[in-house]
N, C-alpha and C positions, 0 to 999 in steps of 0.2 A: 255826537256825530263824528264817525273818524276824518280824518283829515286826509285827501291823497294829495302825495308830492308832485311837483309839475313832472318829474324827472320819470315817476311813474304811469304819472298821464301821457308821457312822451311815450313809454315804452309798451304802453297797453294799444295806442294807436297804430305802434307799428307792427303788434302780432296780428291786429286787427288786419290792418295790409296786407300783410303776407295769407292771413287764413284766404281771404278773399281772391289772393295772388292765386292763390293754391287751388281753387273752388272747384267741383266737379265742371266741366264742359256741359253748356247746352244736351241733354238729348235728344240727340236728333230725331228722333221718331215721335216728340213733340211737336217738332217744325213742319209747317208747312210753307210751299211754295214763296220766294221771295217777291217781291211787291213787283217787278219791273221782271221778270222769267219769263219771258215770252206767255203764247197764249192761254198755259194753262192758269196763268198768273188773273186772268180774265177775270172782274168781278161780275159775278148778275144777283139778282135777284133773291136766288136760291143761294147762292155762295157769295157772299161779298168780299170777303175776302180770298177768292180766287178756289184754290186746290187746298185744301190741309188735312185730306184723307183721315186717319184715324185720332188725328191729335188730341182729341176732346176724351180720349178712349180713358175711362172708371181704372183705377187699380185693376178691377175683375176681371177685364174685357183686354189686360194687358200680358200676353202669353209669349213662352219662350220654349220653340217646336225643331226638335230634330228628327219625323219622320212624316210621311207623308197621311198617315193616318191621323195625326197630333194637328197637321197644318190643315186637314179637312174642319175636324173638329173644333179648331180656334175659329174657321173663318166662318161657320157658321150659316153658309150661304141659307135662304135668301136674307138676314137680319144684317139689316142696317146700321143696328146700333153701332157706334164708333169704335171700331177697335184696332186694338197694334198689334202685329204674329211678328215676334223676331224670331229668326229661322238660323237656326246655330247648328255647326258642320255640315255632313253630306247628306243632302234628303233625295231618295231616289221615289220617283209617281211609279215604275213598274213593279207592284208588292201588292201581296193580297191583305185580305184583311188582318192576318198575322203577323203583315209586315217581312212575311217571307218572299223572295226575290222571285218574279216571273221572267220568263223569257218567253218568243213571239211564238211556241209549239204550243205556251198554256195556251195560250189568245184564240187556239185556231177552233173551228164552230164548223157544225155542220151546213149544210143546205137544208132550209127547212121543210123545202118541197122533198127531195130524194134521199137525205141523210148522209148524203157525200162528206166528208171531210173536207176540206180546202189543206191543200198544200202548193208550197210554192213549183212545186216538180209538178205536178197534175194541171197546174194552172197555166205554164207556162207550155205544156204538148196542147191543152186545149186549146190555146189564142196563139200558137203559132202564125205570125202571118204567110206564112206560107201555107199553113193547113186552114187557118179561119179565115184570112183575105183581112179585109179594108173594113170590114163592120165591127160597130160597137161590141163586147164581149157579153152577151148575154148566157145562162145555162146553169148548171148547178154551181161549178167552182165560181163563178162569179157571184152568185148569190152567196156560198160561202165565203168567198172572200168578205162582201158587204157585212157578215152575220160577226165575223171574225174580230174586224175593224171596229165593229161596235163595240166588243167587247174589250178589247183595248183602250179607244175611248173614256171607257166607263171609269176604268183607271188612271187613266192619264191627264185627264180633265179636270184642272181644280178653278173651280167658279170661285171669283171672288166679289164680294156684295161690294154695297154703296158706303162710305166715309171710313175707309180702312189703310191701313199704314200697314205691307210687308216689307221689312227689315232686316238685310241680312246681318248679322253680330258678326264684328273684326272681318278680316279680308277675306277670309277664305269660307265663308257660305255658301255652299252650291246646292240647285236643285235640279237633279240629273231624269230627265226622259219627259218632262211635263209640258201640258197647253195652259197657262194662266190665262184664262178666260175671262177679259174683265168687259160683264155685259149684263145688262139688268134683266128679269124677268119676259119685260114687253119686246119683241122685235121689230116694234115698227116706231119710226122717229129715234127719238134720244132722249137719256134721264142722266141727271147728274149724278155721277158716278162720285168724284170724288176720291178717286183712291191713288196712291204714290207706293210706287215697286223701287225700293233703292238698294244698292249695296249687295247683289246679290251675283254670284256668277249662275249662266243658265245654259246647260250645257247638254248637246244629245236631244232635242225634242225629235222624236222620229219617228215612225210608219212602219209596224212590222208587215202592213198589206197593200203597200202600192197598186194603184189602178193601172191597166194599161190602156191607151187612148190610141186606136190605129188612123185616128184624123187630126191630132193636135200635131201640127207642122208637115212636112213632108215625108217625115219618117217616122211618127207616131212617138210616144212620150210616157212614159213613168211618171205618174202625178201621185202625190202624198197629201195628208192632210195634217193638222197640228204644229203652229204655228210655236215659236218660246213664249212670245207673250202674243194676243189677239185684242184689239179694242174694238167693241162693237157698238153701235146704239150708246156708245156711251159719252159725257161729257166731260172734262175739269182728270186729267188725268196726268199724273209729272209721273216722268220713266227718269230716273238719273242715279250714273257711278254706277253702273251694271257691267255684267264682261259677257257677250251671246256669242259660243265657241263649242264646237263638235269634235270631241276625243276619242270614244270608242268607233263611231258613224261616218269619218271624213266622207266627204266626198272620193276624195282619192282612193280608198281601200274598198269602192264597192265596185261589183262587177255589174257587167253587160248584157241585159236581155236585150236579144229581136237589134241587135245593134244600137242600142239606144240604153244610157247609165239608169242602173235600177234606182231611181231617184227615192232617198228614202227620207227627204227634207221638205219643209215646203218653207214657209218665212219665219225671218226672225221678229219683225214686227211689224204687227199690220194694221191698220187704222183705218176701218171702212165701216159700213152700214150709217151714214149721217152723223158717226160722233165729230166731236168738237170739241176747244181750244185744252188741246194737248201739246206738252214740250218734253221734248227728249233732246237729254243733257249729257255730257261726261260720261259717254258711254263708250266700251269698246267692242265693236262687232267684227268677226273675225272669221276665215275661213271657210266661205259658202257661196252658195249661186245667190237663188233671191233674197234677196234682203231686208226691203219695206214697202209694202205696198197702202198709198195712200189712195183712196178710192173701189168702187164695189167694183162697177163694171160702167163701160159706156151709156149706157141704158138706164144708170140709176141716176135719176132725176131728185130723189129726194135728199140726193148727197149736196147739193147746189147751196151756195152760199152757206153749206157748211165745213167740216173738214180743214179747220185752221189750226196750223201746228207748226211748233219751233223747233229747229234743229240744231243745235249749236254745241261746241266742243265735243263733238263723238269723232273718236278713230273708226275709219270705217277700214279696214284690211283684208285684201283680198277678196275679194267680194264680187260677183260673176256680175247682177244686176239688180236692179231695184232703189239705189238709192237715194234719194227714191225715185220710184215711180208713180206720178199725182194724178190725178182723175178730179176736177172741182175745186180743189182746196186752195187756200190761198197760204203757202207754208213759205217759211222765211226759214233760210240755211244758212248758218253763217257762225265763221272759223271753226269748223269741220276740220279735220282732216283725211283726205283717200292717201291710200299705199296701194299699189302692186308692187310685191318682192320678193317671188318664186315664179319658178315658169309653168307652176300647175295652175296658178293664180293668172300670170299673163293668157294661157291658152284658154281660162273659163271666161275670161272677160270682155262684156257685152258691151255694156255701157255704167254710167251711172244716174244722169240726174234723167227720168224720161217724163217724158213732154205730153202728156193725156188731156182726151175732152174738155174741156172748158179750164185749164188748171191756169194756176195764179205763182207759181213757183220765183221767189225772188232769192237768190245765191249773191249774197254778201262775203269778201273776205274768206274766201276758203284755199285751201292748199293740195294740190295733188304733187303726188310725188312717184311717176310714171313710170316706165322704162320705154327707150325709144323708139322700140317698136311698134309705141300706140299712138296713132296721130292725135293732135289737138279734137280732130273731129271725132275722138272717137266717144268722149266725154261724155254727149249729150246721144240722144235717142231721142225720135219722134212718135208719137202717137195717136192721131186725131186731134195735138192740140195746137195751139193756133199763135203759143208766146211767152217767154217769160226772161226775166231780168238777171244777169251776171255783170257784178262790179266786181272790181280791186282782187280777182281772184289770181293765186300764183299757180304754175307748174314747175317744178324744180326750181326755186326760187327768181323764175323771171316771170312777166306778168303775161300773161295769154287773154284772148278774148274765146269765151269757147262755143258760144253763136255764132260769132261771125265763121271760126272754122267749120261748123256746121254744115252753113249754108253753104260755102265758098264748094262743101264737100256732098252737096243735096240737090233736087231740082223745085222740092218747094221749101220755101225758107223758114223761120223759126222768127217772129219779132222780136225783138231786144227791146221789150218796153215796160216801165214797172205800171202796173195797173192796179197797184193799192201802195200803202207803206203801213208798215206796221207799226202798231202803238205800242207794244209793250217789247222789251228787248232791254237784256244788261249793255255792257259796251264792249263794242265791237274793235277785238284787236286784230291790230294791223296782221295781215295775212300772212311776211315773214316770221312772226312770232310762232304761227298757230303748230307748228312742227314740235317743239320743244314742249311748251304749253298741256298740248291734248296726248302726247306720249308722255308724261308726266303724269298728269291728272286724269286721264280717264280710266274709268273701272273701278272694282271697287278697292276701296281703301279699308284699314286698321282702326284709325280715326277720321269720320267725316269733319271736314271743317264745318262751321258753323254758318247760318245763312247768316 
């Protein structure tokens, strides 16, 4: 038996070290959700271990998609089975099956009743309100437009099934025009979803067929549908290191029907129909009006003690409203950062945190960084709800209470009371920090650090 020298022994240990030093990183598209990640961290029954979307995903089930035909085909909607889609360069949802580029003239459908064509010129002489008045738009161009919309839809729509990992590879991942639809089969209640959207920029979801509404406000409204991401009915869902930003679409560069912006956006992330414990992390959302809507509507009853969700380190920039807006849910926000810092951004800006039917909204540690044209009061928005809690939060790095400005600024008041506390949450940095921090780390990255 040969003999090894200590001297070898020593030297064999240390390549050992070093290989080991060296070692590939974690895959992150293995990992799921951290033990202590807010609510999507949630263990039940079905999931005990919280969120781990595709991690369980076979060799087979493990694909790597640069078009939007490729990323239909990996996610396989409705199958369950565990899988991972990393999504590498620029994947555009508006392409036909040839993966040839459409634009919103393919999209346009006849009226099924009269065979009109829908155009935005035809549709815009019909519902003049000056020529139609104050009623809803019914008649051929409106049903084209409906026939139109669908068809767009049909393309822009990518459903994503239950225990599934999309991944975008290195920073610069985009999927440009799409609704990531994450919603089970059934519409009514919630089913554990399961699935984790990380790393991906998502940019442009939009509306070649704006509605127009001559009784939404005072002077009637451009409504759009297709949301970046939508969570329906669904449960156990981690959004994190994502970038939600509109480059060909600004708001800025669209023009004016009937005095009112041809709104060709609707949210960037919306969380309704009863889903549940979801956490949206290190994200940055960027340049739009609405922004997240937590809750269906007033009326939805079955949303009630559910709709719990974590918000924490997302830049939210420039941003008109929504951030959110709660209906039920009982969501914990904390060390966020808000920006206003243009003045197309100060003149879109509503509010942010809004205050809905029964909602449970607790605002830990957060940072706004304002300009001074927007009072303290302007922060918050009320909405049939009745209370929610703001600690330790800063404005320009001095400490503001933004309830009590509210009120001070209201004639019915807003409670300052926390009426649950949350169980699951990493730690909560002090709200000076969160400036540096979440311009830093939000969005997506080259390499994910490791949970």
């Amino acid at each position: 038996m040969r003999r090894i020298r200590p001297v070898r022994l020593l030297a064999l240990a240390c390549l050992s070290a070093l290989g080991a030093a060296h070692a590939a990183p974690p895959d992150p598209a293995r990992a799921g959700i951290g033990a202590d990640d807010g609510w999507a961290a949630q263990p039940t029954a079905d999931l005990p271990l919280g969120t781990t979307g595709g991690s369980a995903a076979s060799a087979a089930r493990d694909h790597v998609v640069r078009d939007r035909n490729a990323l239909v085909a990996a996610l396989a909607w409705p199958d369950a089975t565990p899988k991972i889609v990393r999504i590498a360069g620029t994947l555009d949802a508006n392409v036909d099956a040839d993966g040839r580029p459409l634009s919103c003239d393919d999209y346009a459908r006849p009226d099924p009743e009269t065979g009109e064509i829908y155009s935005r010129e035809a549709y815009l002489a019909a519902y003049d309100p000056d020529v139609w008045g104050r009623a809803a738009p019914t008649g051929p161009q409106e049903r084209a437009r409906v026939a139109s919309a669908a068809a767009q839809q049909a393309r822009v729509r990518i459903r994503v099934p239950a225990n599934t990992t999309i991944l975008g590879v290195g920073a610069d991942a985009r999927v440009r025009g799409a609704w990531i639809d994450i919603r089970p089969q059934s519409t009514s209640g919630n089913q554990p979803m399961n699935v984790i959207v990380r790393n991906l920029t998502l940019e442009d979801s939009f509306d070649c067929f704006p509605g127009w509404d001559p009784t939404d406000g005072a002077q009637g409204n451009w409504n759009s549908l297709y949301d970046s991401i939508s969570v329906r009915n669904a449960t156990h869902v981690w959004v994190d290191r994502n970038r939600f930003r509109n480059v060909t679409t600004r708001d800025e560069d669209l023009p004016t029907y009937f005095g009112r912006l041809y709104q060709v956006h609707d949210g960037y992330l919306d969380i309704t129909n009863a889903s549940d414990f979801v956490t949206v992390s290190w994200n940055h959302f960027a340049d739009h009006d609405k922004a997240m809507l937590i809750g269906s509507s007033d009326g939805a009853s079955a949303d009630r003690d559910r709709l719990r969700v974590t918000l924490h380190h997302n830049w939210f920039q420039n941003l008109g409203q929504r951030v959110p807006r709660v209906r039920f849910g009982r969501v914990h926000a904390y060390n966020n950062l808000y920006t206003v810092d243009t003045p197309v951004a100060l003149q879109r800006y509503g509010y942010s945190w809004g205050v809905g039917v029964e909602s449970a909204l607790r605002a830990e540690a957060n940072h706004f960084q304002l300009p001074p044209a927007l009072p303290d009061s302007a922060v918050i928005d009320r909405f049939n709800g009745e209370a929610m809690y703001a600690e330790d939060n800063l404005r320009n790095g001095r400490g503001f209470d933004p309830v009590a400005a509210y009120n001070a600024a209201h004639e019915v008041p807003i409670l300052d009371e926390a009426r649950w506390h949350p169980p699951l949450h990493g730690r909560i940095d002090p709200a000076w920090a969160v400036p540096a921090r979440v311009r830093m780390g939000a969005g997506p990255r080259a390499t994910l650090p490791p949970r």
